[in-house]
C-alpha positions as CSV (number, residue, x, y, z in Angstrom):
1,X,-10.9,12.1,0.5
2,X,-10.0,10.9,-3.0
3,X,-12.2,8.7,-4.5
4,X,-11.6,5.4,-7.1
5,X,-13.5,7.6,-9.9
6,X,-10.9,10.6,-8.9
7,X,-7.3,8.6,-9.4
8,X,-5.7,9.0,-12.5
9,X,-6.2,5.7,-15.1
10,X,-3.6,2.8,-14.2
11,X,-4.4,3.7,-10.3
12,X,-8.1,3.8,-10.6
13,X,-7.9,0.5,-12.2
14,X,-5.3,-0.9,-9.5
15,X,-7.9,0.3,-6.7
16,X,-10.4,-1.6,-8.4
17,X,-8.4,-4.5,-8.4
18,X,-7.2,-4.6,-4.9
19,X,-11.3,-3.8,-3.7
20,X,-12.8,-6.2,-5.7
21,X,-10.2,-8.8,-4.2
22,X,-10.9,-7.4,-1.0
23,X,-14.9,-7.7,-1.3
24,X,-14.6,-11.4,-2.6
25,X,-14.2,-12.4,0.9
26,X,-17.7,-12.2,2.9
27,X,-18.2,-10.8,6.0
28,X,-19.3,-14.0,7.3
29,X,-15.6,-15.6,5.9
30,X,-14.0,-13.0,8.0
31,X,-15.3,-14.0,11.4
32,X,-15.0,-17.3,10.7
33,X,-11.2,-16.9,10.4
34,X,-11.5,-14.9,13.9
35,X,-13.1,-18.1,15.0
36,X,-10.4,-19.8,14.2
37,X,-7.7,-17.8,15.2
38,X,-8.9,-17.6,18.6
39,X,-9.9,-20.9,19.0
40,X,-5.9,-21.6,18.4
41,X,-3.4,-22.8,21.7
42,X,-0.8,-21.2,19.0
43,X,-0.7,-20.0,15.5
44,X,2.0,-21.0,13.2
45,X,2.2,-18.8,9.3
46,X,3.9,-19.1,6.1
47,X,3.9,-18.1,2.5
48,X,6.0,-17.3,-0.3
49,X,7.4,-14.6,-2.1
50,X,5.9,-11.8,-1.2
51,X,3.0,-13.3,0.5
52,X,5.0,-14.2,3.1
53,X,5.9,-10.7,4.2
54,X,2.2,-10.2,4.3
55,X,1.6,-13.2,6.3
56,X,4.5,-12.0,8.6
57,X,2.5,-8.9,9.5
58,X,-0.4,-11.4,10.7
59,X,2.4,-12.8,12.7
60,X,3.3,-9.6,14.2
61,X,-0.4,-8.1,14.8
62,X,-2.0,-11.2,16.4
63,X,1.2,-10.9,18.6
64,X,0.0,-7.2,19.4
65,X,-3.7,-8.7,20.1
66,X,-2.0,-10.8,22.8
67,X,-2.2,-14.2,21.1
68,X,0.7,-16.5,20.6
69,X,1.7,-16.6,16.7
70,X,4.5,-17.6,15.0
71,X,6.3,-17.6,11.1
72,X,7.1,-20.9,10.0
73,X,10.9,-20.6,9.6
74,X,11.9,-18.5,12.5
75,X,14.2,-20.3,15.2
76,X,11.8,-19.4,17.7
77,X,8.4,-20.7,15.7
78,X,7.5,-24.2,17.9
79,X,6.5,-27.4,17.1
80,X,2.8,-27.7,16.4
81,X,0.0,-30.2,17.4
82,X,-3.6,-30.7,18.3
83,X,-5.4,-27.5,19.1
84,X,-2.8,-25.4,17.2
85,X,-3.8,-23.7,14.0
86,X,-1.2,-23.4,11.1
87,X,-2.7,-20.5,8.6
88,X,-0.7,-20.9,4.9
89,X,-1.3,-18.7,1.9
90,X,-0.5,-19.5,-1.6
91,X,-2.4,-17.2,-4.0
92,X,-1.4,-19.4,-7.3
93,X,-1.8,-22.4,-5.6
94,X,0.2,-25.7,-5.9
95,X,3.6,-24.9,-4.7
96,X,6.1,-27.8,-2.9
97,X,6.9,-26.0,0.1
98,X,2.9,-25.5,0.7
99,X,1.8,-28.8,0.5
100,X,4.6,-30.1,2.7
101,X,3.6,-28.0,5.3
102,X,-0.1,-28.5,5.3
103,X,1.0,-32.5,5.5
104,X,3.2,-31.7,8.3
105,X,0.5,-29.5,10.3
106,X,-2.1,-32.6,9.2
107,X,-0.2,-35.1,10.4
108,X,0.7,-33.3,14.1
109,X,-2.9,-32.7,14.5
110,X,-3.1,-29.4,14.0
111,X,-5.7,-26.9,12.1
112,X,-4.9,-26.1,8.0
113,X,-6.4,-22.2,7.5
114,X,-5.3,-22.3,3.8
115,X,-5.6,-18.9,1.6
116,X,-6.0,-19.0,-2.0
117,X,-7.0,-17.5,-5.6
118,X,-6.8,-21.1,-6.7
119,X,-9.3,-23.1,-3.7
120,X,-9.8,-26.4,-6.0
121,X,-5.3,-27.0,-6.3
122,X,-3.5,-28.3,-3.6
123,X,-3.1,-28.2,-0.5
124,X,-7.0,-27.4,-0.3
125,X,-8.5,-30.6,0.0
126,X,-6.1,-30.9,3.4
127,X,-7.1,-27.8,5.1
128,X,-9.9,-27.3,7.8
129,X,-11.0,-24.0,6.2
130,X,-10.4,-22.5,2.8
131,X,-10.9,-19.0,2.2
132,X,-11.1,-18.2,-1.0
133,X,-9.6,-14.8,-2.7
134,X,-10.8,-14.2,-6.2
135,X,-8.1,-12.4,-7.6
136,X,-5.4,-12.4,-10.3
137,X,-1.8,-14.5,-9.7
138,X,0.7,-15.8,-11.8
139,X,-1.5,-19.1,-12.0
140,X,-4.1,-17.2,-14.0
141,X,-2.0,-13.8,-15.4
142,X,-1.2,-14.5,-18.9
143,X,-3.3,-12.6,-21.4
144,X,-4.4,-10.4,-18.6
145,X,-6.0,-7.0,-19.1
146,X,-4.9,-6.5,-15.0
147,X,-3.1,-3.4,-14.7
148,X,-1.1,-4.9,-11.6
149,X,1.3,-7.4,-12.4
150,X,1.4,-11.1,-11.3
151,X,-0.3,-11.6,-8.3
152,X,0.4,-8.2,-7.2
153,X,-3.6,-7.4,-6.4
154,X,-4.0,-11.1,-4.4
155,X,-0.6,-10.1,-2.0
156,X,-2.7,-6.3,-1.9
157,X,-6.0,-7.8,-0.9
158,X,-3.8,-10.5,1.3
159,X,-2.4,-7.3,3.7
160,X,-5.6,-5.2,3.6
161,X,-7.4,-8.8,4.7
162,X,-5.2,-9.5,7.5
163,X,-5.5,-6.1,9.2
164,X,-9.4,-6.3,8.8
165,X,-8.9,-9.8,10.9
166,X,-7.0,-8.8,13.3
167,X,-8.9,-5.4,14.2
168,X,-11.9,-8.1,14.5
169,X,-9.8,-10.2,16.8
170,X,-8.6,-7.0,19.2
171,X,-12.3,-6.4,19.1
172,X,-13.3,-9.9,20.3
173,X,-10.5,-9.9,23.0
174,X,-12.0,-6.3,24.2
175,X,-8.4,-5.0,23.8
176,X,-8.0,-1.1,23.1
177,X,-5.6,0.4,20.5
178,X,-3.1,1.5,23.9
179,X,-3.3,-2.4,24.8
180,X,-1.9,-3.4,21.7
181,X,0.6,-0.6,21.3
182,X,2.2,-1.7,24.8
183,X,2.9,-4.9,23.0
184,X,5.1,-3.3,20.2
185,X,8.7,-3.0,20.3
186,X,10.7,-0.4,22.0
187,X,13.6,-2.4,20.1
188,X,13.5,-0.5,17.1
């Protein structure tokens, strides 16, 4: 197996990147997201940009672990209320659409899970839990020495994070690899 110390300059560098974002979320942070997760009647995601397509893989694995999640946006996503948990990402923090939502999901009653680089901008103070992922965006990326552009290494971190969660929440559910294959698509 290659190693960090192995891979050629830019790559070594973008590996560090992506683990170092990865590592600034504790083990303890993790299972507390479980928590949440399977606390949730339903689970209702969104992010932008390319966030987004990360957060629409959590979508798709929690489906596979059996639990009833949703992306914000899709004509099939339902309405959300108490004992429903709405999960939003937004690395750089700040953005319109973000904070709407998080009021939206406050005001139904529903759980905020809000991930961010930036855990002190808004939506923050609205959300239940905030995890927080130290790692470049295009909040922080001007000057940067970051060999990965933009917020490249937070939307990295972001999909290596999510698959980490949901292999925890298989595990709590004492679901096998072959339970959450049957789940998949034969659709494709």
């Amino acid at each position: 197996m290659t190693t960090h110390s192995e891979l050629p300059g830019d790559a070594a560098r973008a590996m560090e990147e992506i683990a170092a974002a990865v590592g600034s979320v504790p083990e303890a942070e993790l299972d507390g997201i479980v928590e949440e997760l399977l606390a949730a009647r339903r689970i209702a995601c969104y992010a932008p940009g390319r966030e987004g397509l990360v957060l629409r893989g959590l979508v798709m694995r929690l489906f596979h672990a059996g639990l009833d999640a949703h992306y914000v946006g899709e004509m099939t996503c339902p309405a959300v209320g108490e004992g429903d948990l709405v999960v939003l990402s937004c690395g750089p923090g700040h953005l319109a659409t973000v904070e709407a939502l998080a009021g939206v999901a406050a005001q139904a009653g529903a759980r905020l899970l809000y991930l961010t680089a930036q855990p002190h901008n808004p939506p923050a103070g609205r959300a239940d839990r905030v995890v927080h992922i130290t790692a470049q965006t295009m909040a922080d990326d001007q000057a940067s020495t970051a060999v990965l552009p933009m917020g490249s290494a937070y939307e990295i971190a972001l999909f290596v994070l999510v698959d980490l969660i949901t292999n925890r929440v298989r595990s709590r559910r004492s679901e096998s690899p072959e339970t959450l294959r049957s789940r998949h698509t034969n659709l494709e």
